[in-house]
N, C-alpha and C positions, 0 to 999 in steps of 0.2 A: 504494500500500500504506500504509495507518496504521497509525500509533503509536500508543498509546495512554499514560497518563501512569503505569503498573504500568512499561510497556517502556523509556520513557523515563528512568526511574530507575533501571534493571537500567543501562541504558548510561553515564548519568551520575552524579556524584558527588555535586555539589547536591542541598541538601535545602532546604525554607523557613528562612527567609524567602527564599533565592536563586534558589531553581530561578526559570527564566524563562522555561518551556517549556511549553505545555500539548500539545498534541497535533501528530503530524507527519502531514501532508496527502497530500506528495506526495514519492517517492525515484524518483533517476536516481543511483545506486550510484557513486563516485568524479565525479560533475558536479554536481548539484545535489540541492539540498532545499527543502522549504516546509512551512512549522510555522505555529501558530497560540499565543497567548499571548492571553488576557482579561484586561485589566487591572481591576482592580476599587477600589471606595474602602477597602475592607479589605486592601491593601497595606500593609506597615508603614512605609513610606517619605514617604506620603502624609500623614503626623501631621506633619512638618514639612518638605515639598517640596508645596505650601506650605501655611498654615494658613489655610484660604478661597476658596483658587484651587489646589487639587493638581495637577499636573504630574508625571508619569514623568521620574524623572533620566533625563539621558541619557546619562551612561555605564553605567546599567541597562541602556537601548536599545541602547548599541555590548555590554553584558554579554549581553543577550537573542542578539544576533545570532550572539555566537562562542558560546556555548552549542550554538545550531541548528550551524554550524559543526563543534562537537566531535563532535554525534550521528552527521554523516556523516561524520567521521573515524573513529571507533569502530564504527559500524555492522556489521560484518563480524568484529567483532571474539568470538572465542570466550568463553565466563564467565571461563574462569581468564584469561584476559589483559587483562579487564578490570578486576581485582581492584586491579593494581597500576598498571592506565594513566591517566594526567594528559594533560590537553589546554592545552598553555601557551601565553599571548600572550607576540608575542616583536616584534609592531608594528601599530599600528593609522593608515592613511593615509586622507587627504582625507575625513575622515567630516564630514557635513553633515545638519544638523537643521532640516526644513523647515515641521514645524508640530508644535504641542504634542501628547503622546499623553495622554489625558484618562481620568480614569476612565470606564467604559462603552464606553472603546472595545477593538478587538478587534486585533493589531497579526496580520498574514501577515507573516510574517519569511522571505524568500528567499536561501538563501547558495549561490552560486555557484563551483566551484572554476577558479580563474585559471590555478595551474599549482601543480605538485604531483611534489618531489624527495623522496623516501624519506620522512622523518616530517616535513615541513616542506611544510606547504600556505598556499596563497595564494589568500584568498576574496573576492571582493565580496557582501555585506550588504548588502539592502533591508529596509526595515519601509515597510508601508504602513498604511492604516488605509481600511478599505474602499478605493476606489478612486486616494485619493490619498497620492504619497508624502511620506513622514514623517521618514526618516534614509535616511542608508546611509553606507559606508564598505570600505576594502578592509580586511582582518583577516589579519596573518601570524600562526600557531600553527606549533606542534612536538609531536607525540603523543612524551610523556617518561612516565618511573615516576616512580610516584609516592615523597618521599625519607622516608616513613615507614619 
């Protein structure tokens, strides 16, 4: 079932420059997800990461993945309870950056859920880029209100 990036924002709270989600590919309801992000040279980031050589930060890339992460934490979630739900990191382990993600390329972002106690889930994060991997990382979050 796809997402589209209209849906994608009904679910999450990012807006540009941050959102870092373009489209969700593929849902398995409380286990998995796979989203799609195009990175482009029209990123704002890329004006000084780096000037001549651009490079995706990579805590965008660990930001990219808990993003994908929140959608399938939220994903079930009704409008009005979305209004006031936040999706917080609360710990990011053994994340590993195995090659540059470059303008022009297209990242599948895969967030897998590990285990999963009332509002505190526990994800492993891939980014790939075509067929090779790129990051990943395991992501703890906690679906909180938001303290507005």
């Amino acid at each position: 079932m796809q997402r589209k990036i209209a849906e994608i924002m009904r679910i999450l709270p990012h807006r540009y420059p941050f959102l870092l989600v373009d489209r969700v590919i593929e849902v398995d309801p409380d286990k998995r997800i796979v989203a799609l992000k195009n990175v482009t040279i029209n990123e704002p980031f890329f004006v000084g990461h780096f000037p001549g050589a651009p490079v995706m930060p990579g805590v965008l890339t660990i930001e990219s993945m808990a993003q994908v992460g929140a959608i399938l934490g939220l994903l079930d979630r009704k409008p009005e309870e979305l209004q006031n739900a936040l999706v917080y990191f609360m710990g990011i382990d053994e994340a590993r950056f195995r090659r540059p993600i470059v303008p022009g390329d297209q990242m599948t972002i895969t967030v897998e859920v590990l285990r999963r106690k009332a509002m505190v889930w526990k994800m492993h994060g891939r980014v790939h880029v075509a067929a090779e991997l790129a990051a990943e990382a395991i992501l703890l979050s906690s679906i909180g209100q938001s303290p507005r």
